[in-house]
N, C-alpha and C positions, 0 to 999 in steps of 0.2 A: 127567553132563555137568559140565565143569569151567570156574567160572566164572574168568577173568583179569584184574585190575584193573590189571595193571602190565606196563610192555615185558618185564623178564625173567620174569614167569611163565609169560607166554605163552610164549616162545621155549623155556623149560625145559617146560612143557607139552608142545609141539610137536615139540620135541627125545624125548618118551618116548614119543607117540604114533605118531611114524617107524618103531619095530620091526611095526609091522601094514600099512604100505605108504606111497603118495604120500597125498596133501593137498591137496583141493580148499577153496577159499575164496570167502566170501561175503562180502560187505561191506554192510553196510546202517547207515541211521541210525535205527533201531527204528522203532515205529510199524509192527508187520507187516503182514502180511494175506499173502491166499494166492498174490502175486507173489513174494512172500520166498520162499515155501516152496518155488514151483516149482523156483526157484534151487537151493534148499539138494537138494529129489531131482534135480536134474542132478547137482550135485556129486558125489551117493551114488551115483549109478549109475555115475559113473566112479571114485570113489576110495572106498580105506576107509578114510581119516580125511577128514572135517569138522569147518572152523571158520567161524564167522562173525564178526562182527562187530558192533556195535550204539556210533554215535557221533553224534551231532548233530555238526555239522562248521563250525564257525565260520564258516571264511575262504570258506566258498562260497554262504553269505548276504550279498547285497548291501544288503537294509533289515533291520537289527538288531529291529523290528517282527516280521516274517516268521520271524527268529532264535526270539528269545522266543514264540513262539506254536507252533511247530511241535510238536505232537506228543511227549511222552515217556511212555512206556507199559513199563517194565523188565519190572514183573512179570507184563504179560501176557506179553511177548515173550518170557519165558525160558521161560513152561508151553511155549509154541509152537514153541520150539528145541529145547528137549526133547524132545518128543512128536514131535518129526521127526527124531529122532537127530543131533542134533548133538553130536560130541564134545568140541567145547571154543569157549566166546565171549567174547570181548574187550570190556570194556566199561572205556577207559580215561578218565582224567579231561581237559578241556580240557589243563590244565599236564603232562601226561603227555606228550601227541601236540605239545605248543608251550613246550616249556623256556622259561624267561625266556632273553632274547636271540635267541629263533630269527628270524634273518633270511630262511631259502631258502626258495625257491620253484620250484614247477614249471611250467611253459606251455609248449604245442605252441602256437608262437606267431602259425601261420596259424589251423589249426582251431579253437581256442578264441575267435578275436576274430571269427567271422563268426557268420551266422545266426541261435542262439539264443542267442550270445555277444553279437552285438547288444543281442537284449535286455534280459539280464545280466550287465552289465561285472562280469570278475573272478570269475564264476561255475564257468568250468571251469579255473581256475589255482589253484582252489582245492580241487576235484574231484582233476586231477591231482597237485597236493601232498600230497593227504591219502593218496590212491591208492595211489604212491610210498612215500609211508611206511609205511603197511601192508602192501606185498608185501615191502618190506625189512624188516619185523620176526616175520612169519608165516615167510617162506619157505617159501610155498605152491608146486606144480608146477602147479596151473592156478588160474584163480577165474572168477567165474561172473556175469553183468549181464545185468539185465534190455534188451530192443530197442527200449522202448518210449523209451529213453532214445540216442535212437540217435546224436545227435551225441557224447554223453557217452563210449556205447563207440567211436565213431571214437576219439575222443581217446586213450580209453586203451589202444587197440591201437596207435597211435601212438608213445606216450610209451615202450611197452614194447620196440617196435622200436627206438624212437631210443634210446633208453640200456640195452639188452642184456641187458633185466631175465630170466631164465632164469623165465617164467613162459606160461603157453598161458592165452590170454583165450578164454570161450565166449561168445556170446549167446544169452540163452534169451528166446522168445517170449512177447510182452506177454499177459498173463493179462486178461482183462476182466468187468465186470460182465453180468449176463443180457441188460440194452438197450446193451450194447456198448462202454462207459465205458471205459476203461484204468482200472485198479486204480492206486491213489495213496495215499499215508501224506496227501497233503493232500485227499484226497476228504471226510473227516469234518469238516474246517472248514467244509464248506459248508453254506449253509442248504437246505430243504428244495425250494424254488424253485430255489434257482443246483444243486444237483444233479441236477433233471431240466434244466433248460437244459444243463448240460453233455454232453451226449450230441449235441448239435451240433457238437461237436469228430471225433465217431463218425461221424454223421451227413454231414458234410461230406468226409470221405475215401473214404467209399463214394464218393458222389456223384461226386469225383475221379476216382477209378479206376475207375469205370464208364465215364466220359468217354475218359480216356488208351487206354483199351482200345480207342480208336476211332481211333487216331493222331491227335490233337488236337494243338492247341501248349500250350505252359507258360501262353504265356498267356493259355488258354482256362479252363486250368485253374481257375489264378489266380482269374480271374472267376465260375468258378462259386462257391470255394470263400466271395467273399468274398459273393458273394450270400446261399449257404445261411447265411452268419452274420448278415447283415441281416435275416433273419426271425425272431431268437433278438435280443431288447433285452437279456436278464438277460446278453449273455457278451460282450465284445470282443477282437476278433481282434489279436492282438501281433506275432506274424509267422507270414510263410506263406513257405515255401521248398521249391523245388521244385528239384531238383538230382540229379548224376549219383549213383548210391546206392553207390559206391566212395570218390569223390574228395571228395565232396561239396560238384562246383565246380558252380553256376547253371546254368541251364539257357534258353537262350533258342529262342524261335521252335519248330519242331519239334518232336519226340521224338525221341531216338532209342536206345534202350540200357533198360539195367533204371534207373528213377528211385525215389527215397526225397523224399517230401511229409512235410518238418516242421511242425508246427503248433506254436501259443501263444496263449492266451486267457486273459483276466481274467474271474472273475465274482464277484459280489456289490459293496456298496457301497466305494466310494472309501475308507472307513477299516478295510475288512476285504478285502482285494480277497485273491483264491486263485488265485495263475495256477498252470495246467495245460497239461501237454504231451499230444502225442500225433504217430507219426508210421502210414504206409505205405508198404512197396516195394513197388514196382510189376514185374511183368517178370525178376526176378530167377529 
C-alpha cells in the first residue's frame, strides 16, 4: 500500500495504478472503524484500484474545541487499510489541501443551509470544498459514503451534478453497533453513560417508523420522536427533520411518498458535548 503525503504523489500514484483498471475512492477523516471498511469493500467489489483517504478537515468544524479533539489514530488506520486492501492513502497536510491564500469555496447553496445545516453553520460548505478537492486531485471514477450521513451525500450528489464532476457517487449502508448505534469516529469520545443513552437516537427511529407505517402525519411523528428523547436526560435532541427522502424538502401534515427522519443530539456535559447524527428512510 502506498502511502501519499502530497497532491502530486498521489496523482502520479494514481496515474500507475490506472493500467489495472477504474478507481474507486473513499474519503474519510481517520478514526476508523468498521463503517470505513464497509465503504472501502464496496469500492473492491466494483473496482480494482482503491484509494482512500485520511484528513481531519478544517473548514467543516464550526467549534475549533470539537476541531482539536477529534480523533487522530494514523497508525491504527493504516494496519486497517491495509488489511483491507487498500492500494494507495492520502494523508495530506492542512497547507497541502489550503495553500496560503486559498480563498474558494464550495456550497450547494439550498441543501447545505437547511436541516442539519441549521445546526452546523458552515458545516457542509466545507464538506463540499474539501470533497471537490479531492475528486479533482484523485480522479477517481466513483467514491463511496456512508447513508448514515445522508444530508451529506445529498450534498455531494448534488455538487457533482452541478459542476459536471465525471464521478459515480454510491451510498453504502449505515454499519451499527449490536444495540443499534450508528458506528461514528466520535462514538469513543463518549463516556460510558452518554454511550448507552445514545442508542435513543436508535431507539427513537424505530419507534418512528413503526409509527409512519401506519400513515401517520410528520407531525405525529415529530412527537413521538421527541417524547422518546424525554425519557433519555444524558442526550438532547438538536434537530429532528422529517422530509421527502429525494428533495429533502419538509414535510407537513400527511405522509405521503418514501420519507428520510434526520436526527441530531448532544450528549455528555456542556464542556464536552458529542453531537451525533443518525437518519431512516422510510418507504423507499
Amino acid at each position: 500500500m502506498k502511502i501519499c503525503r502530497t497532491i502530486a504523489d498521489l496523482r502520479t500514484t494514481v496515474s500507475g495504478l490506472r493500467a489495472r483498471g477504474s478507481v474507486g475512492l473513499v474519503t474519510t477523516m481517520g478514526a476508523l472503524h468498521a463503517g470505513h471498511l464497509a465503504l472501502v469493500a464496496a469500492a473492491r467489489a466494483d473496482h480494482p484500484v482503491v484509494v482512500a483517504t485520511i484528513f481531519v478537515n478544517p473548514t467543516q468544524f464550526g467549534n475549533p474545541t470539537d476541531l482539536e479533539k477529534y480523533p487522530r489514530t494514523e497508525a491504527a488506520d493504516l494496519d486497517m487499510l491495509r488489511r483491507a486492501g487498500v492500494d494507495a492513502v492520502f494523508l495530506p497536510s492542512v497547507d497541502e489541501m489550503y495553500p496560503a491564500g486559498d480563498e474558494t469555496i464550495v456550497e450547494t447553496t439550498h441543501l447545505a443551509n437547511m436541516l442539519h445545516g441549521l445546526v452546523r453553520p458552515g458545516h457542509f460548505r466545507g464538506v463540499a470544498t474539501v470533497v471537490t478537492k479531492l475528486f479533482n486531485i484523485c480522479g477517481a471514477d466513483a467514491a463511496y459514503f456512508g447513508e448514515k450521513d445522508y444530508q451529506q451525500l445529498q450534498v455531494i450528489k448534488r455538487l457533482v451534478r452541478d459542476l459536471h464532476i465525471p464521478i459515480a457517487i454510491h451510498g453504502v449502508p449505515t454499519v451499527r453497533e449490536e444495540d443499534g448505534l450508528a458506528m461514528s469516529s466520535r462514538n469513543v469520545r463518549l463516556t460510558p453513560d452518554d454511550r448507552v443513552a445514545a442508542v435513543v437516537l436508535h431507539r427513537a427511529l424505530d419507534r418512528a417508523e413503526g409509527l409512519a407505517r401506519t400513515g401517520a402525519s410528520a407531525e405525529s411523528l415529530l412527537a413521538l420522536i421527541e417524547a422518546t428523547f424525554a425519557t433519555e436526560p444524558r442526550a438532547t435532541l438538536r434537530g429532528c427533520d422529517i422530509v421527502h427522502a429525494d428533495s429533502l424538502a419538509p414535510i407537513n401534515g400527511q405522509i405521503d411518498g418514501p420519507i428520510a427522519i434526520l436526527l441530531s443530539a448532544d450528549f455528555g456535559p456542556a464542556d464536552n458535548r458529542v453531537l451525533l447524527i443518525d437518519q431512516r428512510e422510510i418507504g423507499k
